[in-house]
C-alpha positions as CSV (number, residue, x, y, z in Angstrom):
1,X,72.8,81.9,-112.0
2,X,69.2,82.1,-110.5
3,X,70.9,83.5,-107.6
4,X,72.7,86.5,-109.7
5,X,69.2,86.5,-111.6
6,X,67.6,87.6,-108.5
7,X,69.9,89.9,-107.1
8,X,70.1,92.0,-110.4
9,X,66.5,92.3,-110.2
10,X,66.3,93.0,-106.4
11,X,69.9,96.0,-106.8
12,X,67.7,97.3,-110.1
13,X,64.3,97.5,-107.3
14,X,66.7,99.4,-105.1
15,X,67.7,101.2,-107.9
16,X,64.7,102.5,-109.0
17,X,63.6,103.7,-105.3
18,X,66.6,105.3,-104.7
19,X,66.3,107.1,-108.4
20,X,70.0,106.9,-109.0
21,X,72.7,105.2,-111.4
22,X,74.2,103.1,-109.8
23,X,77.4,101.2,-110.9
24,X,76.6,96.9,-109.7
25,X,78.9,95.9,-107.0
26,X,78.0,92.5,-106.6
27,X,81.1,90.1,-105.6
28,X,82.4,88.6,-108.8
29,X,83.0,85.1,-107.2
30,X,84.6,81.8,-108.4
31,X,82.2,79.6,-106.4
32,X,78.5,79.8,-105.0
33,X,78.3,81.7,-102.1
34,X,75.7,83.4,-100.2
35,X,73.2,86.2,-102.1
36,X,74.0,88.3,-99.0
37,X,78.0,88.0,-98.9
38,X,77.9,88.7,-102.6
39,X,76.1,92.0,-102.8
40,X,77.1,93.3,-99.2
41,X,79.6,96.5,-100.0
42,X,81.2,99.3,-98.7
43,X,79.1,102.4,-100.1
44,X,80.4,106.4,-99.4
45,X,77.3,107.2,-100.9
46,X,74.5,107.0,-98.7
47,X,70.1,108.3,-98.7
48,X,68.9,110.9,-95.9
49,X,66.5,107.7,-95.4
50,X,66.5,107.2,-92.0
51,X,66.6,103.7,-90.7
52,X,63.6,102.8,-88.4
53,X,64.5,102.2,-84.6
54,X,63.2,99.2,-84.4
55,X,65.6,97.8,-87.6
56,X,68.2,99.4,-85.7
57,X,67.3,96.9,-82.4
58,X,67.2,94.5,-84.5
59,X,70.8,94.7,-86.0
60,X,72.6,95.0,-82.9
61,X,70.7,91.9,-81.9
62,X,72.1,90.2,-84.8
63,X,75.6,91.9,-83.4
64,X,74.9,90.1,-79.6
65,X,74.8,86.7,-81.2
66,X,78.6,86.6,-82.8
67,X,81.0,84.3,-81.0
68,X,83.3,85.2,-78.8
69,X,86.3,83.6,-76.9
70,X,84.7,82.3,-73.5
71,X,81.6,83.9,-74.6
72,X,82.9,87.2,-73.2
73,X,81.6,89.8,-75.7
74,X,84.2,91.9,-75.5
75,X,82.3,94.7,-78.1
76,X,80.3,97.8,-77.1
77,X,78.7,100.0,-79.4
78,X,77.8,104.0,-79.5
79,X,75.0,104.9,-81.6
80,X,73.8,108.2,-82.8
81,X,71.2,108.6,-86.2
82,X,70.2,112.4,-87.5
83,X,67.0,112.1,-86.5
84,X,68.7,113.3,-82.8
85,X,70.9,115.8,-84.3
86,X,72.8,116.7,-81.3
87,X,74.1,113.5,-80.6
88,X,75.0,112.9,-84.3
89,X,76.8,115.7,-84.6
90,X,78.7,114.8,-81.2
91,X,79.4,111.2,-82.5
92,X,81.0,113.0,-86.0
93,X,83.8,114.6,-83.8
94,X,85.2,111.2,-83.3
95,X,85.8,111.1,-87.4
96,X,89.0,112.3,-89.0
97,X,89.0,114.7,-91.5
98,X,88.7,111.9,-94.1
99,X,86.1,110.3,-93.2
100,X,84.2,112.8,-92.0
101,X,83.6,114.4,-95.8
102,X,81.3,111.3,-96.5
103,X,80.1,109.6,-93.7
104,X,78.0,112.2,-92.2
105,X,75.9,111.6,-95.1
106,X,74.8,108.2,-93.5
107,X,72.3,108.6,-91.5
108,X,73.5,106.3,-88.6
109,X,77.1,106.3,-87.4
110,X,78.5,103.8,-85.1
111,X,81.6,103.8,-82.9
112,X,82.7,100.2,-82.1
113,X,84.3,99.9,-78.5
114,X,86.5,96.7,-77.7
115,X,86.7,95.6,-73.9
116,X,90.5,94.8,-73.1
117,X,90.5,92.5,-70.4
118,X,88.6,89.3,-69.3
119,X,86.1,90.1,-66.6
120,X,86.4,87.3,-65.0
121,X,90.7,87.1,-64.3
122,X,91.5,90.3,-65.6
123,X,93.9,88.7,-68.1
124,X,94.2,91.0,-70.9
125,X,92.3,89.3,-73.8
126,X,94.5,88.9,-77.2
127,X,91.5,88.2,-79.4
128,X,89.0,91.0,-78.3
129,X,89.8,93.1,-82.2
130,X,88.7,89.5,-83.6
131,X,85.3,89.0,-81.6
132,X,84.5,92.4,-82.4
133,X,84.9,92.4,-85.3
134,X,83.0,88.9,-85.9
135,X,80.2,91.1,-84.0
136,X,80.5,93.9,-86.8
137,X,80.0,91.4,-89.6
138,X,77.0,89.3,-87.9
139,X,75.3,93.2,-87.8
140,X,76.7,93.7,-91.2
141,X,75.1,90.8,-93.2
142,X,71.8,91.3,-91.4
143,X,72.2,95.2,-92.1
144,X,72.3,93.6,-96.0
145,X,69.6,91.7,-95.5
146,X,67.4,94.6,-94.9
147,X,68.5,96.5,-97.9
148,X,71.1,98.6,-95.9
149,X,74.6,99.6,-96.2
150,X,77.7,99.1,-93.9
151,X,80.8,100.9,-94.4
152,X,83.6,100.4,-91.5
153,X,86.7,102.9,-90.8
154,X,89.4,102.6,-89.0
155,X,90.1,106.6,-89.1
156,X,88.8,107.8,-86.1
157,X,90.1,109.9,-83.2
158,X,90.3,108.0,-80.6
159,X,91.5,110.0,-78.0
160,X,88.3,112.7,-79.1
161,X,86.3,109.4,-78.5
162,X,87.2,109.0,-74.8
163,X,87.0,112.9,-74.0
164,X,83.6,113.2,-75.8
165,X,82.2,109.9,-74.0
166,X,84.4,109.3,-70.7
167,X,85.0,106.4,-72.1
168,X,87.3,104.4,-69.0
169,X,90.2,102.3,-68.6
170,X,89.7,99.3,-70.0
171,X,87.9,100.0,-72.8
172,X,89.6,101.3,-76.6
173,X,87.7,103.1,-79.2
174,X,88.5,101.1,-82.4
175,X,86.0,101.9,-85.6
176,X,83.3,103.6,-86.9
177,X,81.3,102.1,-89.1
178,X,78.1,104.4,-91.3
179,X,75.0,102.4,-91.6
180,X,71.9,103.3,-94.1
181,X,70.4,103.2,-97.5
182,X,72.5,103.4,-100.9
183,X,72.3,107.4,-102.3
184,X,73.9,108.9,-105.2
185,X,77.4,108.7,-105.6
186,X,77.3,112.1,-107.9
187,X,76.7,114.2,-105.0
188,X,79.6,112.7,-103.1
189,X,83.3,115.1,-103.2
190,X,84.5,114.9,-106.4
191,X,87.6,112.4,-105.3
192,X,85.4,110.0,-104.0
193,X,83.3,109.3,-107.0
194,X,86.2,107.4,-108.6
195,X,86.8,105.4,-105.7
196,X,83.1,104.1,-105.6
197,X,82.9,103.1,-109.0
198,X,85.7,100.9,-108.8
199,X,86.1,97.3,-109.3
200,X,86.0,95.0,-106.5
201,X,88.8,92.9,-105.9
202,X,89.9,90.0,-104.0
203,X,93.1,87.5,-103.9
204,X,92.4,84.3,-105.2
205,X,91.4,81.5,-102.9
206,X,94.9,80.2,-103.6
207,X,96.3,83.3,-102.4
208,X,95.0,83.0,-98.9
209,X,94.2,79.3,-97.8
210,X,96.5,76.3,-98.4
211,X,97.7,73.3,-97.1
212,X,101.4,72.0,-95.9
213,X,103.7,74.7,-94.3
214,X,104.7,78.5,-95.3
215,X,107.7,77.5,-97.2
216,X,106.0,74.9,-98.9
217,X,101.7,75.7,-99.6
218,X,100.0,73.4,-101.6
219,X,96.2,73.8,-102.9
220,X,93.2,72.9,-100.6
């Protein structure tokens, strides 16, 4: 409760700086989790704030430190914010149609890069999408705990990527991912709007983790 307490005091802070009206998405959970996994969210709606270079250090730092099988780190990242307009603007052409109505309201946009093989054997490595994405999550919940916003797409261009970056063999364009501070949904397309003020969901805890075999789950 003092948890919740807090948080709805800190969103209605945001809130208030921001100066919009904006529908709570903190996680409706079942048990008592983390303050920063229960108000981190997906946003379309994003400020022209720009986020300060040195934040921006710091959350890839937080990116450097996920785990990764053999400690090989399989994730590379391509950064552009508005303040260099030319190089967001370049990064934008990687976005499909879709995306691209929205996310070039964030002012930082992130292409995640995923290194195929090992570096040491050359074996290709099966679990590079995982570590990459554990490395999008560590930047993601320290992106949160700075007040900021991550939302992650898979609808990019890939093949724009490479042609736009020389991006070589051995490396795949995966996400983007638009990073900044919340804005107001109103000024987002008009088929968006619904989409933000939707409900959160999850399946139940039951739904996803059990014990004994497929055929035959039983309840943790």
């Amino acid at each position: 409760m003092y948890v919740k307490k807090c948080f709805n005091i800190k969103l209605n802070i945001i809130m208030a700086m921001n100066e919009i009206d904006l529908v709570e998405k903190a996680a409706d959970t079942d048990y008592d989790i983390h303050e920063l996994l229960q108000q981190r969210w997906s946003p379309r709606a994003f400020s022209d704030k720009p986020v300060d270079r040195e934040l921006i250090r710091q959350l890839f730092d937080a990116a450097r430190w996920a785990p990764s099988s053999y400690n090989e780190q399989p994730w590379r990242f391509i950064v552009a914010t508005k303040d260099r307009p030319e190089e967001f603007e370049r990064l934008s052409k990687v976005l499909n149609d879709h995306n691209r109505k929205w996310a070039t309201g964030a002012p930082m946009l992130v292409l995640t890069v995923k290194k195929d093989h090992f570096e040491d054997d050359g074996r290709p490595n099966k679990v590079a999408k995982h570590d990459l994405g554990q490395a999008v999550s560590y930047l993601t919940f320290e992106a949160t705990r700075h007040d900021l916003f991550v939302h992650q797409m898979a609808g990019i261009l890939p093949r724009k990527a490479r042609e736009l970056y020389n991006i070589p063999e051995g490396f795949t364009p995966l996400t983007m991912i638009a990073v900044g501070y919340i804005g107001d949904m109103e000024q987002l397309p008009e088929d968006f709007r619904e989409k933000e003020k939707a409900k959160r969901t999850r399946c139940s805890v039951d739904e996803i983790a059990f014990r004994g075999s497929w055929d035959d789950p039983k309840q943790l």
